[in-house]
C-alpha positions as CSV (number, residue, x, y, z in Angstrom):
1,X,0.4,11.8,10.5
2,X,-1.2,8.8,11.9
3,X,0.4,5.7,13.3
4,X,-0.8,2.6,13.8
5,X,0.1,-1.4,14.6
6,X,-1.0,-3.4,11.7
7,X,-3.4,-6.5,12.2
8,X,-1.4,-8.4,9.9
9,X,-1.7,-11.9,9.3
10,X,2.2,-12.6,9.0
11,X,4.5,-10.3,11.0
12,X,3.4,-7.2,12.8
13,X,3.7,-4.7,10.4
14,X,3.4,-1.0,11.5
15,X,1.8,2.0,9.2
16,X,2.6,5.2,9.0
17,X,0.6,8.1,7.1
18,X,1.3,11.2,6.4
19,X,-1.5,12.8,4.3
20,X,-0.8,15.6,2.6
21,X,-4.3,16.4,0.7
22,X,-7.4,15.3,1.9
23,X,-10.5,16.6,-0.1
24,X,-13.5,15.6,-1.6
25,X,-12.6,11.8,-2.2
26,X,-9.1,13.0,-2.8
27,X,-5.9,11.7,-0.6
28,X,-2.6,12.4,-1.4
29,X,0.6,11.8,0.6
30,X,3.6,9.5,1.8
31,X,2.8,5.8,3.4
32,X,5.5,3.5,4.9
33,X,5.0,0.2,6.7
34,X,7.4,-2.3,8.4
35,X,7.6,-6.1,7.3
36,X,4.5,-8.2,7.0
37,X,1.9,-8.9,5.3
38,X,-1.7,-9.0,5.2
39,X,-5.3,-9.1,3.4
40,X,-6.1,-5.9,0.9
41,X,-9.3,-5.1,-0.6
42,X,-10.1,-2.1,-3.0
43,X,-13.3,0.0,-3.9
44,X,-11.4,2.7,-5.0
45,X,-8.4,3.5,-7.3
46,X,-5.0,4.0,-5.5
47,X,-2.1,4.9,-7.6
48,X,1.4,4.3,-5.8
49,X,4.8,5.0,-6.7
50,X,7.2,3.2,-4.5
51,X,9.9,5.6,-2.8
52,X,12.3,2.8,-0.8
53,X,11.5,-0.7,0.3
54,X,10.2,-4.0,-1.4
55,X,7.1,-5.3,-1.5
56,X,4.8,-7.8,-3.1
57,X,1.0,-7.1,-4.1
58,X,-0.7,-11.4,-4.4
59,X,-4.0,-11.1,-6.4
60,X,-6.7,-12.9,-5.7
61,X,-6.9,-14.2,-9.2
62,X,-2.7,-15.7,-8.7
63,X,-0.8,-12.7,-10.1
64,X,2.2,-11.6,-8.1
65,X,3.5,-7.9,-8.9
66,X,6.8,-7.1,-6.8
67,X,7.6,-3.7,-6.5
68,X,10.7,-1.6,-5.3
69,X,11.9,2.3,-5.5
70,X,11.1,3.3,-8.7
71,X,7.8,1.2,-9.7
72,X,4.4,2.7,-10.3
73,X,1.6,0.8,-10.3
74,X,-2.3,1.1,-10.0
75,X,-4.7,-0.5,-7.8
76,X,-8.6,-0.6,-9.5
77,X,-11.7,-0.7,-8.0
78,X,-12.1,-4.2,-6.6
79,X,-8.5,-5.7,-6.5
80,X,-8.5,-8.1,-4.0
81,X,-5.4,-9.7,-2.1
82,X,-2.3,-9.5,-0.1
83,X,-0.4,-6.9,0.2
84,X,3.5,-8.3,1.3
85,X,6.4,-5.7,2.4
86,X,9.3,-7.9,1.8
87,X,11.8,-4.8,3.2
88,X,10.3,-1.5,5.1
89,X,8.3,0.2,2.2
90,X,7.6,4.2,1.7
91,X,5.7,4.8,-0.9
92,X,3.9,7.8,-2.5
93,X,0.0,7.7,-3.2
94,X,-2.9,9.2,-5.1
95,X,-6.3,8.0,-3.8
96,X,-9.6,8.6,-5.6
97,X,-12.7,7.6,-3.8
């Protein structure tokens, strides 16, 4: 588990990790931050199934995806924007590197 304050550029959103597979460009587990929001940036592919919580992910190119418990989405190799948790978010993820 690893805790850290965010260096968000709205709010001051805290992160929480709890990996639970971590192997050969493979990371698995549970994620949960507090309000805020701040810059994102992807070179790898991150699929996310949200648990609790709201959020909003702002592309760069002007999309807007918001997300609650229940949603599934994928993050791609060079996505870049801001990630917004609207309400404290947990969600589940799949990282491939």
């Amino acid at each position: 588990m690893l805790d850290q304050s965010g260096a968000g550029e709205v709010g001051d959103p805290v992160f929480t990790t709890w990996n639970v597979e971590d192997r050969d460009g493979l990371y698995c587990g549970i994620w949960r931050s507090t309000p805020g929001r701040w810059r994102i940036s992807y070179d790898e592919w991150e699929y996310c199934r949200i648990l609790s919580g709201r959020s909003v992910i702002h592309g760069s190119d002007g999309s807007r995806l918001a997300v609650g418990p229940g949603d599934s989405f994928v993050l791609r190799p060079g996505f870049t924007g801001e990630w917004e948790v609207v309400e404290t978010t947990v969600k589940e993820y799949v990282v491939r590197v």
